[in-house]
BATI-753521 format. One line per 3 residues: their letters; for each residue y negated, x, z negated of C-alpha. Coordinates in steps of 0.25 Angstrom, whole numbers, plus 5000, padded with zeros to 4 digits. Layout:
<nodes>
a) Y:X:Z  ...;
</nodes>
This chain:
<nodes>
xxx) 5000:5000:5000  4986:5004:5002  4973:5001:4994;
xxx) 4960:5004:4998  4961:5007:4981  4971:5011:4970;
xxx) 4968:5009:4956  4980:5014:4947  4980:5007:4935;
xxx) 4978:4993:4930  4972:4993:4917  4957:4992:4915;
xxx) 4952:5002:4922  4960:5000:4933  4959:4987:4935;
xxx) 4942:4988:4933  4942:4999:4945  4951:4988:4954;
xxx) 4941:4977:4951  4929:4987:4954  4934:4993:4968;
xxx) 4937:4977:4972  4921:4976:4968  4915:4987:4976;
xxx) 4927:4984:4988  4932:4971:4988  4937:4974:5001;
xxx) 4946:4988:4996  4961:4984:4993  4963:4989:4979;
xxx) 4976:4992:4971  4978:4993:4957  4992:4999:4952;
xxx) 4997:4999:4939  5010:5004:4933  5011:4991:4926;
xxx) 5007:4977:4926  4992:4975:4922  4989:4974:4909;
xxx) 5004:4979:4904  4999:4994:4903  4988:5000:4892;
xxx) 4978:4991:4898  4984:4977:4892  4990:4986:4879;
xxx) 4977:4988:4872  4970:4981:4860  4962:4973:4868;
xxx) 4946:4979:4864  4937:4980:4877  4928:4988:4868;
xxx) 4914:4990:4871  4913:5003:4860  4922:5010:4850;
xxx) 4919:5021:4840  4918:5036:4848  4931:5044:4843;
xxx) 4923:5056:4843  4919:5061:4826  4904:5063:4832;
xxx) 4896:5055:4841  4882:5063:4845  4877:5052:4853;
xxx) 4881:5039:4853  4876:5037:4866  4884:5045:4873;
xxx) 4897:5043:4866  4897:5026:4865  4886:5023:4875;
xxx) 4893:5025:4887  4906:5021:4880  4899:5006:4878;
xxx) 4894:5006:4891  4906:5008:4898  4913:4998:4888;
xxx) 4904:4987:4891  4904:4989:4905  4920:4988:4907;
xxx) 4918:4975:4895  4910:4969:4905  4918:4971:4917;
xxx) 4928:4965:4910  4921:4952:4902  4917:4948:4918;
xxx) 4932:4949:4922  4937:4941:4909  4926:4932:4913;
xxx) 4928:4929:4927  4942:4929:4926  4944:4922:4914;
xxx) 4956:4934:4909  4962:4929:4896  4961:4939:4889;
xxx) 4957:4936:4876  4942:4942:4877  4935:4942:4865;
xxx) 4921:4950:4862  4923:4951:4849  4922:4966:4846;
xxx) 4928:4976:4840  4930:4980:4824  4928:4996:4822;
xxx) 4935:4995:4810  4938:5007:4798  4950:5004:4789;
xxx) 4946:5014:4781  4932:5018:4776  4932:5034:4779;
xxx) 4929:5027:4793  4917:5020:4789  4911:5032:4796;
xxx) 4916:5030:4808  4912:5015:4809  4897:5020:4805;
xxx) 4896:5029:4815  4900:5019:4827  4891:5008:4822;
xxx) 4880:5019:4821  4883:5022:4836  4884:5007:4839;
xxx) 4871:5005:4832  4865:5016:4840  4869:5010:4855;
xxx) 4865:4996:4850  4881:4992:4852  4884:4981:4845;
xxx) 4892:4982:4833  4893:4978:4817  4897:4985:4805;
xxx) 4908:4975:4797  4914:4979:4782  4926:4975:4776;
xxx) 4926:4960:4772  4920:4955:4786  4930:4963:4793;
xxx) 4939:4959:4786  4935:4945:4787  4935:4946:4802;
xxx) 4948:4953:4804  4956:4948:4794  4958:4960:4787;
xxx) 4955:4969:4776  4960:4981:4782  4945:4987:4789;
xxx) 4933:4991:4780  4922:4992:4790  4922:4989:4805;
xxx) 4910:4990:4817  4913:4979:4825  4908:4981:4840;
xxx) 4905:4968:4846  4907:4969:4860  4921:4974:4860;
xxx) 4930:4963:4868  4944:4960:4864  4955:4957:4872;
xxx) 4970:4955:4876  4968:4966:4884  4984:4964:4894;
xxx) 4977:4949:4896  4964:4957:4902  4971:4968:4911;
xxx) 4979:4957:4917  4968:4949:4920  4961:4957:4924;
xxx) 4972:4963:4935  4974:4948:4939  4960:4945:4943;
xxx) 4958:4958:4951  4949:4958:4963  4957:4952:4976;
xxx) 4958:4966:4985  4964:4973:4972  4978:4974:4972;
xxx) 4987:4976:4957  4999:4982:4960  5005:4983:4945;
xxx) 5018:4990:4939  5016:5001:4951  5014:5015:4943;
xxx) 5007:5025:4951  5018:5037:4951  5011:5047:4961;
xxx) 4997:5047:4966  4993:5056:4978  4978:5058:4981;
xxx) 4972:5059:4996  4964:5053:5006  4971:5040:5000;
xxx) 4979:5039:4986  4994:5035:4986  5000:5030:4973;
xxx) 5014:5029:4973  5021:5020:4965  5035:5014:4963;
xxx) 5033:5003:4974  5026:5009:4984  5014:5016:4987;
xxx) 5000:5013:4986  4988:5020:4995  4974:5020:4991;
xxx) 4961:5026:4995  4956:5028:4982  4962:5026:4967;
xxx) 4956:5023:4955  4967:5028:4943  4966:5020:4931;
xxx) 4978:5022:4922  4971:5027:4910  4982:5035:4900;
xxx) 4990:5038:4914  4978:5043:4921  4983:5058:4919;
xxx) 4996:5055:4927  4987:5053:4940  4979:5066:4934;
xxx) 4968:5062:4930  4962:5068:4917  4976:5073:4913;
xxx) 4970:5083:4903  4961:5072:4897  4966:5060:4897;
xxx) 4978:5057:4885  4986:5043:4883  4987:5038:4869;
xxx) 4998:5027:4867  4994:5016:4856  5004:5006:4849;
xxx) 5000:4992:4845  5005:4979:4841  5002:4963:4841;
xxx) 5007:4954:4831  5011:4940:4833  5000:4930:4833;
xxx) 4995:4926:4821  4998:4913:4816  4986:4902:4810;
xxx) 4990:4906:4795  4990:4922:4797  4977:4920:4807;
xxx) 4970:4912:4796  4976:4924:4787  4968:4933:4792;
xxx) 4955:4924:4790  4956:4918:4805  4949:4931:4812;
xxx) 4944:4929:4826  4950:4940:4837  4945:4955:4833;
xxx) 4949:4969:4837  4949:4981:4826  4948:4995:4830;
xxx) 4950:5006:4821  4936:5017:4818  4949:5028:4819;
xxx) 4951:5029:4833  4969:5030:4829  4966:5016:4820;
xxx) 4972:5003:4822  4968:4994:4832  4968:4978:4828;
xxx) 4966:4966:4834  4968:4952:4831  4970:4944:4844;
xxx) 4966:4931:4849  4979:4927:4849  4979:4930:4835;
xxx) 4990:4944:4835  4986:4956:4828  4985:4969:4838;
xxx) 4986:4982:4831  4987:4996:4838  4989:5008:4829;
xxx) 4993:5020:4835  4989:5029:4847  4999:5040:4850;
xxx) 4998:5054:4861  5010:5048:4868  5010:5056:4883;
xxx) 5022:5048:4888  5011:5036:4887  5023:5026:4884;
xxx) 5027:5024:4871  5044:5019:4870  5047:5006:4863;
xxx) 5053:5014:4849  5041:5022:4849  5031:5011:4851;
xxx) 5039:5004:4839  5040:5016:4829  5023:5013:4828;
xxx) 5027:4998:4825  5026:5002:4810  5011:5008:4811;
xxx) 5007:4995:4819  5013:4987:4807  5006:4995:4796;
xxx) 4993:4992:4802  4995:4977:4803  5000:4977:4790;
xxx) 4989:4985:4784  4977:4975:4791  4985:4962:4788;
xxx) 4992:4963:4776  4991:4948:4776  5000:4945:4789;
xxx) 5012:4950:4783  5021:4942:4793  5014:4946:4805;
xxx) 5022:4954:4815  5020:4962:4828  5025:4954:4839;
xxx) 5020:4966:4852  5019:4982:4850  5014:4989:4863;
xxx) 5009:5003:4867  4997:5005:4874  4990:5018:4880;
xxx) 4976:5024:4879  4970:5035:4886  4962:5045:4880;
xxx) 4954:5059:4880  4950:5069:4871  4935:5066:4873;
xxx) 4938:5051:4873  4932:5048:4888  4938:5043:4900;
xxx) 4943:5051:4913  4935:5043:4924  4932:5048:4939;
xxx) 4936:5054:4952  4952:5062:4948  4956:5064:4963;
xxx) 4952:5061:4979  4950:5046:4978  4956:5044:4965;
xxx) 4948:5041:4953  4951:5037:4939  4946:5032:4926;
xxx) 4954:5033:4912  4955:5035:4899  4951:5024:4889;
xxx) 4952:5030:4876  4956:5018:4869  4943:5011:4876;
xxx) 4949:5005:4889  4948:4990:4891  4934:4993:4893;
xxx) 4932:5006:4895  4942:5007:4907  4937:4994:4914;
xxx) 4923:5000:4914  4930:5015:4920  4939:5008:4930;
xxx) 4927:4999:4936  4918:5013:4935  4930:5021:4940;
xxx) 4929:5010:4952  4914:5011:4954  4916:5027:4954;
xxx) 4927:5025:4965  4917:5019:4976  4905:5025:4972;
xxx) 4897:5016:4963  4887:5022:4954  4882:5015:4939;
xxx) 4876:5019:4927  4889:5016:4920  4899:5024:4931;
xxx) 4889:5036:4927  4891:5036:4914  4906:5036:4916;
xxx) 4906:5047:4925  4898:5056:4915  4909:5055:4904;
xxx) 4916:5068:4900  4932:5067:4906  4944:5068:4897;
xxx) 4943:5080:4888  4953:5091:4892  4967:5090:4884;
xxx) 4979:5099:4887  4991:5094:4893  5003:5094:4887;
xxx) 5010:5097:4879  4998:5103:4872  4992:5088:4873;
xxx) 5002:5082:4866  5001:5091:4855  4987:5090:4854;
xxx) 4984:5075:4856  4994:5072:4845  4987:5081:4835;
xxx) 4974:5076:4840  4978:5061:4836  4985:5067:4822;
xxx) 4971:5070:4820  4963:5059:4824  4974:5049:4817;
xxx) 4969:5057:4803  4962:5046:4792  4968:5035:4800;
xxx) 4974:5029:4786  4972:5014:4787  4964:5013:4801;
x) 4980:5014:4806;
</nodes>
C-alpha cells in the first residue's frame, strides 16, 4: 500500500499529527499504524489526567518562567485541541474539568507544595492551597495533610478518549491497527514493513513514544518506565456515602515515585503505585501480580473504612522518560520526523507534540512550534548495560523518604 503519509503509532501523538496533516492536506492519503488496537496500548492504560501543570521534578527551579511557562503552554494547547474534539464528536469519555489535587502525605513535603503554588502564584496559573480537614472532606480521606489543587487539570477514561478519538479521524486518514512496524527503511520514499504486507510512504511522522529508540530515535536519551496500577470494583451506595459522597477527583502525589489516586465516575477507585526500569517494556502476568501486594497496602492505608472493597483489573502501562525530563521532537532522518517522550505528562502533552510535530512536517510556523523547537533534547544516558545499572540506582534514590506517599 502507498500513502502520501505514514504516521506510526496510535496513541495521542499519533493520532493528533494524523488529524493535523488531514487539516493542512485533505486531499493526502494518510496512514496510521499501530502494533495494537487503538486505545489497548500506553495511550488508553494511564490514569486518566490531561494535566495542564505539574510540579518540576528538578530540587531548584531558577525561573519559573522558563521551567513551567512553556510547559503550561503546550498543555493548554494540546487540552484545547482535544475539548474541541470531545465536543464535536461527542466522545464519551468521561470529561471532567475538575482538577488535580498536588497532594503531600507527609508534612516533610510541605516544601515542595509551597514552592509549586509560589510558581503557580507567580504565572497567574490558577490553583488553591487546601489543608487536611477539606481535603479530607472532599476525598474522602484522612490520609493527605495538604494539597495544591490545580484547576484546570481535565479527568478522564482515557481508553474511551483514544478510541474516540481514532473512530472520528479525518476521511482521507487510514487506521491500519494490530500491524507493528518490524523494519523501516528511509529513502526518496519510507517503507514499513509489517507482518501483513508493506506499507510505502513519502513521509513518516514516528510517534511510538517509549518504543521511539527502536526506529533510532534519541536511543541515548530517551528510557521507558513501566507502571502498575489497579481499579476496584464500583462502589456501592452505602460504601459511596461512606466515603462522604465525593464528586469524581484525581490525586497526584508532590514525590514524583507516590501513588496515583482516583475516584472515578463510575465510582471505582484507580490507584498506581510503582514505576520500574523495565528494558523488555513488557511486564509478565506473575511479575505484574507480585506488585499486587503494594497496590493493596496503599488502598488500605487511604481507606481503612472500605475493608470489603477489592480490585476487580490490574494492568501495566509504559511511560517514556529523559534524564533532563524534556521531549525528543524533530526531523531524525530523510523525511521522517518524530516526536516523544512524555515524562508522565502525555494526554496533553503528546496531543500538542503530535499536531506541532505535524505543522513542522509541511512547513507551518507559530509562536507555540518555536518554543518547542528550542527545547534541549533528551540528555545523554549510556547504553547498556551501564544504563541498566545506573537508571536503577537512580530511582533507588529518588524513591528515598517515599514513607506513606506510596
Amino acid at each position: 500500500m502507498s500513502f502520501d503519509w505514514a504516521v506510526v503509532g496510535a496513541g495521542y501523538a499519533g493520532l493528533a499529527a494524523a488529524r493535523r496533516l488531514a487539516e493542512h492536506f485533505p486531499e493526502h492519503s494518510i496512514a496510521v499504524i499501530d502494533a495494537q488496537r487503538a486505545g489497548e496500548g500506553a495511550a488508553g492504560r494511564n490514569s486518566g489526567f490531561a494535566i495542564e501543570i505539574g510540579p518540576s521534578p528538578n530540587a531548584k527551579v531558577v525561573s519559573p518562567e522558563a521551567t513551567y511557562g512553556r510547559a503550561y503552554r503546550i498543555n493548554r494547547f494540546g487540552q484545547d485541541q482535544l475539548r474541541q474534539l470531545v465536543k464535536k464528536y461527542q466522545i464519551d469519555c468521561d470529561w471532567r474539568e475538575v482538577g488535580k489535587y498536588q497532594s503531600a502525605a507527609e508534612e516533610h513535603h510541605f516544601g515542595r507544595l509551597e514552592t509549586f503554588a509560589r510558581h503557580l502564584e507567580a504565572l497567574g496559573i490558577p490553583h488553591e492551597v487546601i489543608e487536611r480537614d477539606e481535603l479530607a472532606a472532599r476525598l474522602g480521606t484522612r490520609h493527605y495533610k495538604r494539597a495544591v489543587l490545580t484547576k484546570q487539570t481535565v479527568l478522564v477514561q482515557p481508553a474511551a478518549l483514544t478510541r474516540g478519538l481514532a473512530l472520528n479521524l479525518p476521511s482521507n486518514v487510514s487506521l491500519l491497527e494490530e500491524s507493528p512496524v518490524l523494519e523501516y527503511e528511509t529513502g526518496a520514499d519510507v517503507t514499513l514493513t509489517c507482518p501483513s504486507g508493506t506499507v510505502r510512504a513519502r513521509k513518516v511522522i514516528l510517534a511510538t513514544n517509549s518504543y521511539l529508540p527502536q526506529f533510532g530515535a534519541w536511543a541515548d536519551g530517551l528510557i521507558p518506565f513501566t507502571l502498575t496500577a489497579a481499579l476496584t470494583r464500583p462502589l456501592t451506595d452505602e460504601e459511596h456515602e461512606r466515603l462522604g459522597a465525593p464528586e469524581p477527583w484525581g490525586v497526584i502525589s508532590i514525590h514524583r515515585f507516590g501513588a496515583t489516586v482516583r475516584y472515578t465516575v463510575d465510582r471505582r477507585i484507580l490507584i498506581r503505585n510503582t514505576i520500574e526500569y523495565w528494558p523488555e517494556i513488557t511486564m509478565s502476568r506473575q511479575d505484574l501480580y507480585a506488585r499486587r501486594g503494594l497496590i493493596e497496602q496503599s488502598f488500605r492505608a487511604r481507606f481503612p473504612q472500605l475493608p470489603d472493597v477489592t480490585f476487580e483489573y490490574f494492568w501495566t502501562g509504559v511511560i517514556c522518560a529523559s534524564r533532563n525530563f524534556t521531549a525528543g521532537f524533530g526531523k531524525i532522518a530523510e523525511n521522517v520526523y518524530a516526536a516523544g517522550g512524555c515524562n508522565a505528562g502525555g494526554i496533553s502533552r503528546n496531543t500538542a507534540l503530535g499536531t506541532l510535530i505535524a505543522d513542522y512536517a509541511v512547513g507551518a510556523t507559530s509562536e507555540l512550534l518555536s518554543e518547542v523547537l528550542a527545547m534541549p533534547t533528551p540528555a545523554w544516558v549510556p547504553q547498556r548495560p551501564l544504563r541498566d545499572i545506573g537508571v536503577r540506582i537512580d530511582l533507588a534514590r529518588r524513591r528515598r523518604g517515599l514513607g506513606a506517599e506510596l
